[in-house]
CHARMM internal coordinates of N, CA and C (Angstrom, degrees):
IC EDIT
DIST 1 N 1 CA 1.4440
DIST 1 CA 1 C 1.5333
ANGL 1 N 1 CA 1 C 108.27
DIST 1 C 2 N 1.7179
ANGL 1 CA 1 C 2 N 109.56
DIHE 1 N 1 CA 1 C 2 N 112.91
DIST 2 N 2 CA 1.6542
ANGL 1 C 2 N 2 CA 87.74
DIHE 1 CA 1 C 2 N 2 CA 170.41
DIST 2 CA 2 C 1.4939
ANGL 2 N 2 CA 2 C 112.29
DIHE 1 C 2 N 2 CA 2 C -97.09
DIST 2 C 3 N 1.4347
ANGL 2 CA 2 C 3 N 111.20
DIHE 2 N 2 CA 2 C 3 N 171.25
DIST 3 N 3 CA 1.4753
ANGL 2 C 3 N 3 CA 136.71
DIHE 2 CA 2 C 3 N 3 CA -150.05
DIST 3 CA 3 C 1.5647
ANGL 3 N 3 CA 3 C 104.16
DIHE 2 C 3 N 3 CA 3 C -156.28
DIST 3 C 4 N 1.3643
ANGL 3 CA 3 C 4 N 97.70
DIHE 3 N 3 CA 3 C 4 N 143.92
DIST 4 N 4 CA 1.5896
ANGL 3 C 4 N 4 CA 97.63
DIHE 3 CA 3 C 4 N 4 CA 158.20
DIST 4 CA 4 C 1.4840
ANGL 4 N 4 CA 4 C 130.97
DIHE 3 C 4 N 4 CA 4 C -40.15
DIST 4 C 5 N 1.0717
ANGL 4 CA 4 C 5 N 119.18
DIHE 4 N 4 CA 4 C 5 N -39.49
DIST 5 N 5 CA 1.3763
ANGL 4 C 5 N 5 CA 128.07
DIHE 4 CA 4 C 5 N 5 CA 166.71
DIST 5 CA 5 C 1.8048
ANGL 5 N 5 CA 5 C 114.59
DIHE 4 C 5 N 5 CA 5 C -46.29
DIST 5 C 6 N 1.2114
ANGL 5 CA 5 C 6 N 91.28
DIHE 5 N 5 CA 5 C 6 N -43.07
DIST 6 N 6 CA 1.3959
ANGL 5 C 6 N 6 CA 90.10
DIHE 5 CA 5 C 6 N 6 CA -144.45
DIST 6 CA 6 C 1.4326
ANGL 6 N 6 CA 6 C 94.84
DIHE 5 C 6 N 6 CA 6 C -93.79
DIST 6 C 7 N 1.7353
ANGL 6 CA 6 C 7 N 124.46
DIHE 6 N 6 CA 6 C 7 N -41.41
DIST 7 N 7 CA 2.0301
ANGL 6 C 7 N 7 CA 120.39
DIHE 6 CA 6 C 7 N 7 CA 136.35
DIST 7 CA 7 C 1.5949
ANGL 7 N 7 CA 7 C 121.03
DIHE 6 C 7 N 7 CA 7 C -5.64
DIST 7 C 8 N 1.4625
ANGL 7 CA 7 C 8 N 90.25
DIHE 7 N 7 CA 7 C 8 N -60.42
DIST 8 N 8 CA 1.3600
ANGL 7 C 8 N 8 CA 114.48
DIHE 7 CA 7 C 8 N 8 CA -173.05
DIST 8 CA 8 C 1.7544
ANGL 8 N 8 CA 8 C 113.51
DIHE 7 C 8 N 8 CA 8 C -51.39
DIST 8 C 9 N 1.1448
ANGL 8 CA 8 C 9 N 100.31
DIHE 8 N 8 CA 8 C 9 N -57.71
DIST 9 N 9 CA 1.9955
ANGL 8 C 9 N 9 CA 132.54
DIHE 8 CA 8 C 9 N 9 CA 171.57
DIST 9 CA 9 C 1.8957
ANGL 9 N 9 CA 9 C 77.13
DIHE 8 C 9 N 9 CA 9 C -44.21
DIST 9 C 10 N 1.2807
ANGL 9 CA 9 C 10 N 101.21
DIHE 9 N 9 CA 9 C 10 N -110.36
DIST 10 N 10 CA 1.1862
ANGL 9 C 10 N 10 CA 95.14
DIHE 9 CA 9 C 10 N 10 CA -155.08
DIST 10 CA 10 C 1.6953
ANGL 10 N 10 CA 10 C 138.96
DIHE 9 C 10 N 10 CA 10 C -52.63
DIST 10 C 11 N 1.3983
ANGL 10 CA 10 C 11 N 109.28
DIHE 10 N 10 CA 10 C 11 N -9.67
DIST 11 N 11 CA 1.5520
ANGL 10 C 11 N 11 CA 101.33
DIHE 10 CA 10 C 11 N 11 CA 167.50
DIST 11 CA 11 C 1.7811
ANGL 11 N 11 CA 11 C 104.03
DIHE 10 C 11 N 11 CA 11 C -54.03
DIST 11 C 12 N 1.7407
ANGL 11 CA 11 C 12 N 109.05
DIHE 11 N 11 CA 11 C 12 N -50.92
DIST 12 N 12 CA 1.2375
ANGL 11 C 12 N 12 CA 103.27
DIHE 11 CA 11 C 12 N 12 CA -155.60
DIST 12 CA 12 C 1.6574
ANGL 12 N 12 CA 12 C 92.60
DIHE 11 C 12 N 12 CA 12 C -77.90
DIST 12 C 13 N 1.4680
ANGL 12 CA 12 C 13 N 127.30
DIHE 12 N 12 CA 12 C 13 N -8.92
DIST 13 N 13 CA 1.9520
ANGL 12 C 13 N 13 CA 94.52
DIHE 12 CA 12 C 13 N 13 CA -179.75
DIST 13 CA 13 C 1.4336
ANGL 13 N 13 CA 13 C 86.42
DIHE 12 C 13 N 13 CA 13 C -85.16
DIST 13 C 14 N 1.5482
ANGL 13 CA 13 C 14 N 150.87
DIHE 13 N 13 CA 13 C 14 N 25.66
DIST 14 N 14 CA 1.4342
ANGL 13 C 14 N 14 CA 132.28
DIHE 13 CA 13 C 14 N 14 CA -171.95
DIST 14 CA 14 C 1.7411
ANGL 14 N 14 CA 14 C 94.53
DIHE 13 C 14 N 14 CA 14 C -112.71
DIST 14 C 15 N 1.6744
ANGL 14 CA 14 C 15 N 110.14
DIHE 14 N 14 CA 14 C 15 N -32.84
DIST 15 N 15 CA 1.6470
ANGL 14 C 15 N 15 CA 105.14
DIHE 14 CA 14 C 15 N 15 CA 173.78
DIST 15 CA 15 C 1.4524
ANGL 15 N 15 CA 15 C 98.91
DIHE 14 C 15 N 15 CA 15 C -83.41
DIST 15 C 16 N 1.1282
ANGL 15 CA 15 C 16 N 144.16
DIHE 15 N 15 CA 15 C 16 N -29.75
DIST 16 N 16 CA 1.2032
ANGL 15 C 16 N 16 CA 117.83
DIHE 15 CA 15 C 16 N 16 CA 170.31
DIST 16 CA 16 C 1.0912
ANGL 16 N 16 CA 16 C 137.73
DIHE 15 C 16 N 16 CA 16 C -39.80
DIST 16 C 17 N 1.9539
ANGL 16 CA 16 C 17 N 113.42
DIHE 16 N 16 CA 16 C 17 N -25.45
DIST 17 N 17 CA 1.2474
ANGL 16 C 17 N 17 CA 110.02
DIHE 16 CA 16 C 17 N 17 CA -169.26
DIST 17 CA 17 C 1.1705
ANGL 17 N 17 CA 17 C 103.59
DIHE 16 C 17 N 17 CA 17 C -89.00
DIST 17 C 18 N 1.5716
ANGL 17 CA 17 C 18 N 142.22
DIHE 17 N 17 CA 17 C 18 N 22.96
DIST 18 N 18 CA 1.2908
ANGL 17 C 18 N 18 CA 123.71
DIHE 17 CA 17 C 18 N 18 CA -156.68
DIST 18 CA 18 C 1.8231
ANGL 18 N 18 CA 18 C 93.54
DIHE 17 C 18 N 18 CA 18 C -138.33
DIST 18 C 19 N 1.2659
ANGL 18 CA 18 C 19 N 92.65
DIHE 18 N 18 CA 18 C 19 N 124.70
DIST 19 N 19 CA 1.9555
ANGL 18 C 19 N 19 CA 102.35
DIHE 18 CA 18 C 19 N 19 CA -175.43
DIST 19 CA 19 C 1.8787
ANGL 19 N 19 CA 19 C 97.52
DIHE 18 C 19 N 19 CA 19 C -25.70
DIST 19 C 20 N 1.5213
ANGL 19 CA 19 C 20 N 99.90
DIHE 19 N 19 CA 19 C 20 N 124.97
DIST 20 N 20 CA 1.2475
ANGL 19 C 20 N 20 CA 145.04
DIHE 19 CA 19 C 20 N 20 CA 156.70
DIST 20 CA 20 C 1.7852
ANGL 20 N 20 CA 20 C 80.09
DIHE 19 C 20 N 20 CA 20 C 66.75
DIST 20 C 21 N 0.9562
ANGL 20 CA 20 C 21 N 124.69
DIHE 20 N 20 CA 20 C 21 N 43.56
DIST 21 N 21 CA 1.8811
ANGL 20 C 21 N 21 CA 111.03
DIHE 20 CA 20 C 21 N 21 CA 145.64
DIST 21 CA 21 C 1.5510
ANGL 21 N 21 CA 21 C 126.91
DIHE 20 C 21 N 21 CA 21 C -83.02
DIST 21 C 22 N 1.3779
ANGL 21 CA 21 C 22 N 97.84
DIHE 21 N 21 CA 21 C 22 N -2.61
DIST 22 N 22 CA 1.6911
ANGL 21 C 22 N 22 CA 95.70
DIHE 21 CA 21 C 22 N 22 CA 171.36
DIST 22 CA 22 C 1.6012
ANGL 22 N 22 CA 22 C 99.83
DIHE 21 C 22 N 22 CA 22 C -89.34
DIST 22 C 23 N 1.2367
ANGL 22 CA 22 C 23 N 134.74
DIHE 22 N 22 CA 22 C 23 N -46.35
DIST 23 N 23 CA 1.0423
ANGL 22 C 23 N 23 CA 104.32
DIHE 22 CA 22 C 23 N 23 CA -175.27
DIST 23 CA 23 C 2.0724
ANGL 23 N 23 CA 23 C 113.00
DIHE 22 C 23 N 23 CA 23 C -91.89
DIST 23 C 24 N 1.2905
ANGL 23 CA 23 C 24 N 104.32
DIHE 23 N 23 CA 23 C 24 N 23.80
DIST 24 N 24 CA 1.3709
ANGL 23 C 24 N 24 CA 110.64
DIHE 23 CA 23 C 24 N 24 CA 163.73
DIST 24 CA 24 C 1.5991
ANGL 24 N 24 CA 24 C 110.35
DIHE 23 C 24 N 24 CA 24 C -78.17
DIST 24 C 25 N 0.9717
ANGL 24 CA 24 C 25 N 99.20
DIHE 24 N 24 CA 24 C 25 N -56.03
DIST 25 N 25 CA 1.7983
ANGL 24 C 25 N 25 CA 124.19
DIHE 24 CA 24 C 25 N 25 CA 179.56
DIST 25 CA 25 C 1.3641
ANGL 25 N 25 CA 25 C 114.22
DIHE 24 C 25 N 25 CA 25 C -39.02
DIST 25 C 26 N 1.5949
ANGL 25 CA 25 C 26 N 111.23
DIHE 25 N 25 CA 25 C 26 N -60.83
DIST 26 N 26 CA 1.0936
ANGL 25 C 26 N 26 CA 125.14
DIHE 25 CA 25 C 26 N 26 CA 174.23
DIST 26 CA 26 C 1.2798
ANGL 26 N 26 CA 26 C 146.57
DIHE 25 C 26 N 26 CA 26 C -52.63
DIST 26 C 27 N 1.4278
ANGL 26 CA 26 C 27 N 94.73
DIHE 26 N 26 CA 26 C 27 N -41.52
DIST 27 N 27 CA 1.6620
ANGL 26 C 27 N 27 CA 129.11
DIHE 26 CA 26 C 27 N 27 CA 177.90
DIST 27 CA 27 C 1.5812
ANGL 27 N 27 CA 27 C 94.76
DIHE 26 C 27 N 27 CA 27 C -81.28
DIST 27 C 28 N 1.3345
ANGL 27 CA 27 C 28 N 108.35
DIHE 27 N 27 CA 27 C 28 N -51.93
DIST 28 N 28 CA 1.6725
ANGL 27 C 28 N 28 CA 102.42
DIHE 27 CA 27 C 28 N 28 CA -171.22
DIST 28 CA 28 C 1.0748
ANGL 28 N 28 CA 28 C 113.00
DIHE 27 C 28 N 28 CA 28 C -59.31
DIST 28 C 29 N 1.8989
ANGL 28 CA 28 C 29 N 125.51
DIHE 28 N 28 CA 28 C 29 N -50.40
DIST 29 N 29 CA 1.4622
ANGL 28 C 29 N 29 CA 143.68
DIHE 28 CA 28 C 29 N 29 CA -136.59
DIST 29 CA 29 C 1.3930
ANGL 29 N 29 CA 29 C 106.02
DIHE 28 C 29 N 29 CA 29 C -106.74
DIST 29 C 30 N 1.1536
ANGL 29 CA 29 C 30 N 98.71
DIHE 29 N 29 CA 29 C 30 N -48.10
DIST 30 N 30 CA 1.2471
ANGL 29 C 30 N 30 CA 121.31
DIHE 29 CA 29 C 30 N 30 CA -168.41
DIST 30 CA 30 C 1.5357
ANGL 30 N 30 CA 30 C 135.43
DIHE 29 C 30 N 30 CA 30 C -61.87
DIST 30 C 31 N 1.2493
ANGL 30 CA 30 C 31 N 126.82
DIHE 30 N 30 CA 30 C 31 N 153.79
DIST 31 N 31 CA 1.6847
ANGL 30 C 31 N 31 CA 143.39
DIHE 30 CA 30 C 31 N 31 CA 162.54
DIST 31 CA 31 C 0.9362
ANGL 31 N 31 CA 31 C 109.32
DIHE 30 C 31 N 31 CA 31 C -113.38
DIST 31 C 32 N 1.3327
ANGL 31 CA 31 C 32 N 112.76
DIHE 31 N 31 CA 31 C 32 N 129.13
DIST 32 N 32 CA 1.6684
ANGL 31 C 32 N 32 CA 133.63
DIHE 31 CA 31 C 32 N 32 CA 171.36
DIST 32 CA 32 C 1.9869
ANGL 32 N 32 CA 32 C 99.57
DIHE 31 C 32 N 32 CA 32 C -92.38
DIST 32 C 33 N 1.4872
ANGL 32 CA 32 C 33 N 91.72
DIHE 32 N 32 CA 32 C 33 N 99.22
DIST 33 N 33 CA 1.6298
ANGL 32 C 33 N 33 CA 81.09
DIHE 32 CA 32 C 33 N 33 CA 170.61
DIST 33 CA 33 C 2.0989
ANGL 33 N 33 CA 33 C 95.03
DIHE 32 C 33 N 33 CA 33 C -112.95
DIST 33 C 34 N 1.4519
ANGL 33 CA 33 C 34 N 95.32
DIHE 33 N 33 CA 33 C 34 N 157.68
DIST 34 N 34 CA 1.1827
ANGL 33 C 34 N 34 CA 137.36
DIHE 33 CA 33 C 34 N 34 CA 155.28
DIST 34 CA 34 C 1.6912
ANGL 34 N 34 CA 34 C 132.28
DIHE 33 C 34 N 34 CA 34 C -90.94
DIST 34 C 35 N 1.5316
ANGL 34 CA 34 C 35 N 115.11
DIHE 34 N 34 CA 34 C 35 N 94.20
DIST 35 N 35 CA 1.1631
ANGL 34 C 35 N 35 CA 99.98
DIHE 34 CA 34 C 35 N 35 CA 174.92
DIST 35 CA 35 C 1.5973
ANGL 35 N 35 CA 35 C 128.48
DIHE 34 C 35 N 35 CA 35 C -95.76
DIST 35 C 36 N 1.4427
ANGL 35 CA 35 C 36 N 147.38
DIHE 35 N 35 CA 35 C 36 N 116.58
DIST 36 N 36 CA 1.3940
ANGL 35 C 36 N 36 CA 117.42
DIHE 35 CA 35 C 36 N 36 CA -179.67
DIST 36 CA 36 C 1.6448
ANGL 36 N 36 CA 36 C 110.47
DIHE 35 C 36 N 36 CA 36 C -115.43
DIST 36 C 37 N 1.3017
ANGL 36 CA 36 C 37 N 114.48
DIHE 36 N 36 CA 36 C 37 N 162.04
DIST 37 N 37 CA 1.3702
ANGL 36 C 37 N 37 CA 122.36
DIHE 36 CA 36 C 37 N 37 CA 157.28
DIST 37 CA 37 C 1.3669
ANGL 37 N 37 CA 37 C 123.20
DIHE 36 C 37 N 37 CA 37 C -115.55
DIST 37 C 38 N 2.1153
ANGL 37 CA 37 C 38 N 98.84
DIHE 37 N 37 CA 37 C 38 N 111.52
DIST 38 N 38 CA 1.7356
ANGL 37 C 38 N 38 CA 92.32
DIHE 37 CA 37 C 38 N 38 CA -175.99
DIST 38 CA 38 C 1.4462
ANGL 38 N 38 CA 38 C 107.52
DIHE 37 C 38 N 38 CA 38 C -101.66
DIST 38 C 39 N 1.2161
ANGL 38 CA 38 C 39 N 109.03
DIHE 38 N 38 CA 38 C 39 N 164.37
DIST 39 N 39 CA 1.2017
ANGL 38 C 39 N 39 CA 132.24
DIHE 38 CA 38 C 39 N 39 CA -164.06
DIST 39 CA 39 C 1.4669
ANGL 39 N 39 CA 39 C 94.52
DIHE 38 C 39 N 39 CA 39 C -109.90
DIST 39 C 40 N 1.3481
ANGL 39 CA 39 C 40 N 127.16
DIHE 39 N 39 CA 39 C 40 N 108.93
DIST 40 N 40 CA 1.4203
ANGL 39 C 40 N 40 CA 136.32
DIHE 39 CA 39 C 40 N 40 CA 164.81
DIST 40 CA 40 C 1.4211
ANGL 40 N 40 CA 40 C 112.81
DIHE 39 C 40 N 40 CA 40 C -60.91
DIST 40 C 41 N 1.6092
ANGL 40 CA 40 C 41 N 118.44
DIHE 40 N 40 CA 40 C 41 N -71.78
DIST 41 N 41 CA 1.2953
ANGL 40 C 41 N 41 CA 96.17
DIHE 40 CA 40 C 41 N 41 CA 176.36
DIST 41 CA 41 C 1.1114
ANGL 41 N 41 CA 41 C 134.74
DIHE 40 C 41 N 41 CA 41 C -50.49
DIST 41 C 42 N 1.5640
ANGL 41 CA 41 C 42 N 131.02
DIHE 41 N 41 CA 41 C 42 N -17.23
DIST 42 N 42 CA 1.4459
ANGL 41 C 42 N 42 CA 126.66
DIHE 41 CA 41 C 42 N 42 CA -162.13
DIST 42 CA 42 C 1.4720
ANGL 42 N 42 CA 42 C 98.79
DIHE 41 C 42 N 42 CA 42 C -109.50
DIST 42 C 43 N 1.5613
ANGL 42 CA 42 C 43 N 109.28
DIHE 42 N 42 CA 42 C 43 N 33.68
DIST 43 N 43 CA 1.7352
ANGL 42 C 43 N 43 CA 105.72
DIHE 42 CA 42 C 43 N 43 CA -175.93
DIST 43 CA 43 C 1.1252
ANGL 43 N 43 CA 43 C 120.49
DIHE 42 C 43 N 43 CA 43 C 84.34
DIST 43 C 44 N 1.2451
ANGL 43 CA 43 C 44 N 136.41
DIHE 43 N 43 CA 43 C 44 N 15.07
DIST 44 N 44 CA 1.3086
ANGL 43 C 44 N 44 CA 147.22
DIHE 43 CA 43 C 44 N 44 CA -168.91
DIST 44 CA 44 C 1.8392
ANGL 44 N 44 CA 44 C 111.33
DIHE 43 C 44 N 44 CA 44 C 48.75
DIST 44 C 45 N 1.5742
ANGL 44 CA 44 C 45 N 107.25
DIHE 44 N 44 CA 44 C 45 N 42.89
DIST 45 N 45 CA 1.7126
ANGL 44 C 45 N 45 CA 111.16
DIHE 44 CA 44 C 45 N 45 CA 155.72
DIST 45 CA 45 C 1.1670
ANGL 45 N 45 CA 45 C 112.15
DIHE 44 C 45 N 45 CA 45 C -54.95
DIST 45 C 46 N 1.0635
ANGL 45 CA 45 C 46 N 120.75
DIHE 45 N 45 CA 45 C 46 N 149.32
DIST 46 N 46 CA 1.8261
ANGL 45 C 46 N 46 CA 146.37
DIHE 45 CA 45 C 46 N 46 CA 161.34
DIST 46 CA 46 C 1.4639
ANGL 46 N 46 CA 46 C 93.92
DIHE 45 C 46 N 46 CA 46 C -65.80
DIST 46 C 47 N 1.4870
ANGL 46 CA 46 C 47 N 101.32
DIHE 46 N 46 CA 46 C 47 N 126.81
DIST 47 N 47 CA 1.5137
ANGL 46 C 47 N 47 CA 107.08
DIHE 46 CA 46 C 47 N 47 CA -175.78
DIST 47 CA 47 C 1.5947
ANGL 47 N 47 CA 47 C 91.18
DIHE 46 C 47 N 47 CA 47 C -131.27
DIST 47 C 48 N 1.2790
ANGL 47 CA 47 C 48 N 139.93
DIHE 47 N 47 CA 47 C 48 N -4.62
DIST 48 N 48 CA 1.2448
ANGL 47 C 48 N 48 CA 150.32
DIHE 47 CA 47 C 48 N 48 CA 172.41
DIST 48 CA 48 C 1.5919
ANGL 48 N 48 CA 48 C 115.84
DIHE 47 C 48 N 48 CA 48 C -159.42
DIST 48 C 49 N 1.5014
ANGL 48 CA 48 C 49 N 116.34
DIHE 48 N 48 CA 48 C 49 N 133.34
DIST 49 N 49 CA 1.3315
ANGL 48 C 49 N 49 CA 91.80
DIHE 48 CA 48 C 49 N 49 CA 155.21
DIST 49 CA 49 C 2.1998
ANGL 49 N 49 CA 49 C 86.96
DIHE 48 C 49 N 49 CA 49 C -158.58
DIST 49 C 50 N 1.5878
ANGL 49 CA 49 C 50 N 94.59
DIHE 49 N 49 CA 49 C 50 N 168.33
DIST 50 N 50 CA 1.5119
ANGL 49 C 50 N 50 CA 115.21
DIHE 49 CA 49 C 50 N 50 CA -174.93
DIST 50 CA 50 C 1.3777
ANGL 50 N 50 CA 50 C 108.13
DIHE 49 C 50 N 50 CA 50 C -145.80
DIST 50 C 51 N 1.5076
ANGL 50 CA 50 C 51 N 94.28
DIHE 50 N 50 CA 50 C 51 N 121.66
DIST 51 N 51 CA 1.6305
ANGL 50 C 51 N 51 CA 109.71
DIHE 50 CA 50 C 51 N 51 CA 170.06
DIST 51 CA 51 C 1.2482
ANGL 51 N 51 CA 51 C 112.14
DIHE 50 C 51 N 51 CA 51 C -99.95
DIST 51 C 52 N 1.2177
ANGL 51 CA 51 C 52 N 131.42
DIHE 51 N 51 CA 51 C 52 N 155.11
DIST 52 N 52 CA 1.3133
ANGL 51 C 52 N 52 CA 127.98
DIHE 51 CA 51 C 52 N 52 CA -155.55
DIST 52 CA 52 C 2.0230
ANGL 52 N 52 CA 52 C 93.96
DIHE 51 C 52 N 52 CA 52 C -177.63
DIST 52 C 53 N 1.5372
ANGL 52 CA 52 C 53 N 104.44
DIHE 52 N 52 CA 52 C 53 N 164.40
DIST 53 N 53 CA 1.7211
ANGL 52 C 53 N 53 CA 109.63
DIHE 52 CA 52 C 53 N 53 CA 155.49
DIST 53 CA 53 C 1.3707
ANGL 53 N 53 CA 53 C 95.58
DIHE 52 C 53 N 53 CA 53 C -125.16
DIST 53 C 54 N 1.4596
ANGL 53 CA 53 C 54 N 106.99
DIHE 53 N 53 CA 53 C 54 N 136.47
DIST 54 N 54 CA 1.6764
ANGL 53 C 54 N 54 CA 143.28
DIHE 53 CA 53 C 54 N 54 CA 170.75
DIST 54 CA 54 C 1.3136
ANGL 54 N 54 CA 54 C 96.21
DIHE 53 C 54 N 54 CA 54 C -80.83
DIST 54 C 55 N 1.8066
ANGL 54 CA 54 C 55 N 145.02
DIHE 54 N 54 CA 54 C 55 N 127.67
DIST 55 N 55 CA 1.0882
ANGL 54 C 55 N 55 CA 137.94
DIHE 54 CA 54 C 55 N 55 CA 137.93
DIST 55 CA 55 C 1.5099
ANGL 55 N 55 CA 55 C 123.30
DIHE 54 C 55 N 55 CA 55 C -80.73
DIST 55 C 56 N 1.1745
ANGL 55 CA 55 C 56 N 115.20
DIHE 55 N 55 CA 55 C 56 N -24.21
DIST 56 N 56 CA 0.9219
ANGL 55 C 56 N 56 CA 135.62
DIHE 55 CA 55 C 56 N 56 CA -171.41
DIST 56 CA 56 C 1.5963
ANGL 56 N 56 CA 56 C 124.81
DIHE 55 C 56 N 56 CA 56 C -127.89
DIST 56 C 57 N 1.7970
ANGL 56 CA 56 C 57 N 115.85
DIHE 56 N 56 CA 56 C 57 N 132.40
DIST 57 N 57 CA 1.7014
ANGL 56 C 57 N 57 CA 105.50
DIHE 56 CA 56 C 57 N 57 CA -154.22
DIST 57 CA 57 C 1.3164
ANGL 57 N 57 CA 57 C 82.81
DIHE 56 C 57 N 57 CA 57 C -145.24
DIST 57 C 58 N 1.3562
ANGL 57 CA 57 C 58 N 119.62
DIHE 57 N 57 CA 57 C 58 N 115.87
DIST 58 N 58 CA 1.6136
ANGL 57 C 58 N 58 CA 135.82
DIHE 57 CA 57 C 58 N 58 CA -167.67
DIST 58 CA 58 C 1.9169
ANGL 58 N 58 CA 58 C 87.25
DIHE 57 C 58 N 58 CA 58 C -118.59
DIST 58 C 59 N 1.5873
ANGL 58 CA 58 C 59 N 99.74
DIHE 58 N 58 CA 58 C 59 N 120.67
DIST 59 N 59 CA 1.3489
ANGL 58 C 59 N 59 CA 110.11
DIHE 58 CA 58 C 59 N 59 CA -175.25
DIST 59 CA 59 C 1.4804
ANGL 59 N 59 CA 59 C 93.56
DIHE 58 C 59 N 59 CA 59 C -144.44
DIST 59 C 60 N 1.6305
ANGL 59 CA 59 C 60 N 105.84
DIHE 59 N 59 CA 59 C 60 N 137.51
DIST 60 N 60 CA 1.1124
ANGL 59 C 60 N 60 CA 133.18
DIHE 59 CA 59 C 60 N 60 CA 172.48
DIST 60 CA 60 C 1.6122
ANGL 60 N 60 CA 60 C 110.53
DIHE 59 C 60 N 60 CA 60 C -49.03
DIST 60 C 61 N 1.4110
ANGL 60 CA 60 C 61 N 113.59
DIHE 60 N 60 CA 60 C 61 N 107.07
DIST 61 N 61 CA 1.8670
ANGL 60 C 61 N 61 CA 103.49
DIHE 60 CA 60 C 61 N 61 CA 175.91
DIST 61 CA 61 C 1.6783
ANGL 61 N 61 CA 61 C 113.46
DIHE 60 C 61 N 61 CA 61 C -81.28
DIST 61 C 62 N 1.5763
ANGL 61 CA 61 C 62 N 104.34
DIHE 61 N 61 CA 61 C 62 N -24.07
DIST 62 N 62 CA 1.8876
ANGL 61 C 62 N 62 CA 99.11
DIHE 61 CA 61 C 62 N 62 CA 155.91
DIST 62 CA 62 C 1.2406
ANGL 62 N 62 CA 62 C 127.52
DIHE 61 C 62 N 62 CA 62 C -47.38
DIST 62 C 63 N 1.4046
ANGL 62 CA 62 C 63 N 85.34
DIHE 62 N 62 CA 62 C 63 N -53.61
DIST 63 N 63 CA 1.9349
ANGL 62 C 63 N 63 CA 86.68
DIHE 62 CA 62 C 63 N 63 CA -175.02
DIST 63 CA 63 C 1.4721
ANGL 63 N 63 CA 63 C 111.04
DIHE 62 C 63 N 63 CA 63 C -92.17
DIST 63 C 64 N 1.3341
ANGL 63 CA 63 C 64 N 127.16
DIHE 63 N 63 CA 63 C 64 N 18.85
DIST 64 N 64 CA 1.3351
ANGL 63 C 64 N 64 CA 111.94
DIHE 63 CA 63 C 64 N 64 CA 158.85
DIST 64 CA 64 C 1.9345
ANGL 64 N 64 CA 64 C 114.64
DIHE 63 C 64 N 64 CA 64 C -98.37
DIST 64 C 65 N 1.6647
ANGL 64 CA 64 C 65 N 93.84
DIHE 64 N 64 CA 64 C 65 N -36.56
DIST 65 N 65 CA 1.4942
ANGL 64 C 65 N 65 CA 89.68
DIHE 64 CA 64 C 65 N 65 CA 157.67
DIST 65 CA 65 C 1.5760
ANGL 65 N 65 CA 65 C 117.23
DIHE 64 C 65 N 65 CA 65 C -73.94
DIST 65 C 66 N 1.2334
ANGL 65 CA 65 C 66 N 150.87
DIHE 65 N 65 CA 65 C 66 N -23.62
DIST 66 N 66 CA 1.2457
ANGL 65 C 66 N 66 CA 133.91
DIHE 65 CA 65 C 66 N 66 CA 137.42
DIST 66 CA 66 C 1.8053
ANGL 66 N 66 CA 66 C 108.99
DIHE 65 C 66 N 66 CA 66 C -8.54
DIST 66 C 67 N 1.1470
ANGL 66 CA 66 C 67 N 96.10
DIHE 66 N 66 CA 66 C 67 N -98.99
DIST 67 N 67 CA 1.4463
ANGL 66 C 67 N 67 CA 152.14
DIHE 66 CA 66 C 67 N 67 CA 172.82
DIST 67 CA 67 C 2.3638
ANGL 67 N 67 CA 67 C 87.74
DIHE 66 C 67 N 67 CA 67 C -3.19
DIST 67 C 68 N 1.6525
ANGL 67 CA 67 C 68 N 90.74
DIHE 67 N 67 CA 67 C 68 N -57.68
DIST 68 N 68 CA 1.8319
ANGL 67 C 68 N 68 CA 102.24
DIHE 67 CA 67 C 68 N 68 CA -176.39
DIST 68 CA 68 C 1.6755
ANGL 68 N 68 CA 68 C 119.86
DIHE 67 C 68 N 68 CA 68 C -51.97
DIST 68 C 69 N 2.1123
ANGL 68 CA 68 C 69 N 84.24
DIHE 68 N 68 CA 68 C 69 N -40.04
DIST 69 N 69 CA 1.8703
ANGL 68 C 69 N 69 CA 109.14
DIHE 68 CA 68 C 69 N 69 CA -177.17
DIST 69 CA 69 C 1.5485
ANGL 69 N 69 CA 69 C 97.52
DIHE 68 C 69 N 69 CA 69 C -44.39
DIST 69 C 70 N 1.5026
ANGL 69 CA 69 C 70 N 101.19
DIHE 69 N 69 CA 69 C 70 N -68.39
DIST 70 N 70 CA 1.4739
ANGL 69 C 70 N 70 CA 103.24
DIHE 69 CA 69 C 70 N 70 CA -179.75
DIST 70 CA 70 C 1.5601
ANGL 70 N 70 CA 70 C 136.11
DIHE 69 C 70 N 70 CA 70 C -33.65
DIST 70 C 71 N 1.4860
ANGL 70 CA 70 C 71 N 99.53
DIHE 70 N 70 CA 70 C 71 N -69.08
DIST 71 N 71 CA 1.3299
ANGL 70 C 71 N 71 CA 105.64
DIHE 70 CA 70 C 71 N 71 CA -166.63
DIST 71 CA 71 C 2.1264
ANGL 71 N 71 CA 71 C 99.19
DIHE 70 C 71 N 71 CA 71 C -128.93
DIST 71 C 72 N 1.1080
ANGL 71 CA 71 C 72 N 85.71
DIHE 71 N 71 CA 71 C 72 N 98.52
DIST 72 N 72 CA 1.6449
ANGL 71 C 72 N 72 CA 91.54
DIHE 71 CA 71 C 72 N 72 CA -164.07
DIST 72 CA 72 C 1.4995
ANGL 72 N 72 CA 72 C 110.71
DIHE 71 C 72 N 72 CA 72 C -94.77
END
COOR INIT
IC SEED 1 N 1 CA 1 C
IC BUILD
């Protein structure tokens, strides 16, 4: 089934192929997430972590209108 998403997918693997479209893509499209795992007992050390870019950010629209009820 295509989808915007998936349009989406391939414009950016088509600028990728073209000198410095990965970091066009990225910078443009992109999220820089940070993941870590702290360790409470040991003081909360980083016992894992992954950097990565997110193009894509699939968020619950229930729970953000939830989310408004609350704190509006």
């Amino acid at each position: 089934m295509s989808d915007a998403g998936e349009i989406a997918t391939s414009i950016f693997d088509s600028v990728r192929q073209l000198p410095g479209g990965v970091k066009l893509v990225d910078e443009s499209f992109g999220q820089h997430i940070v993941e870590r795992v702290l360790c409470e007992p040991c003081q909360n050390r980083i016992t894992h972590q992954n950097d990565y870019v997110e193009h894509f950010f699939n968020a619950s629209a229930t729970a953000m209108r939830n989310q408004l009820r609350v704190c509006p």
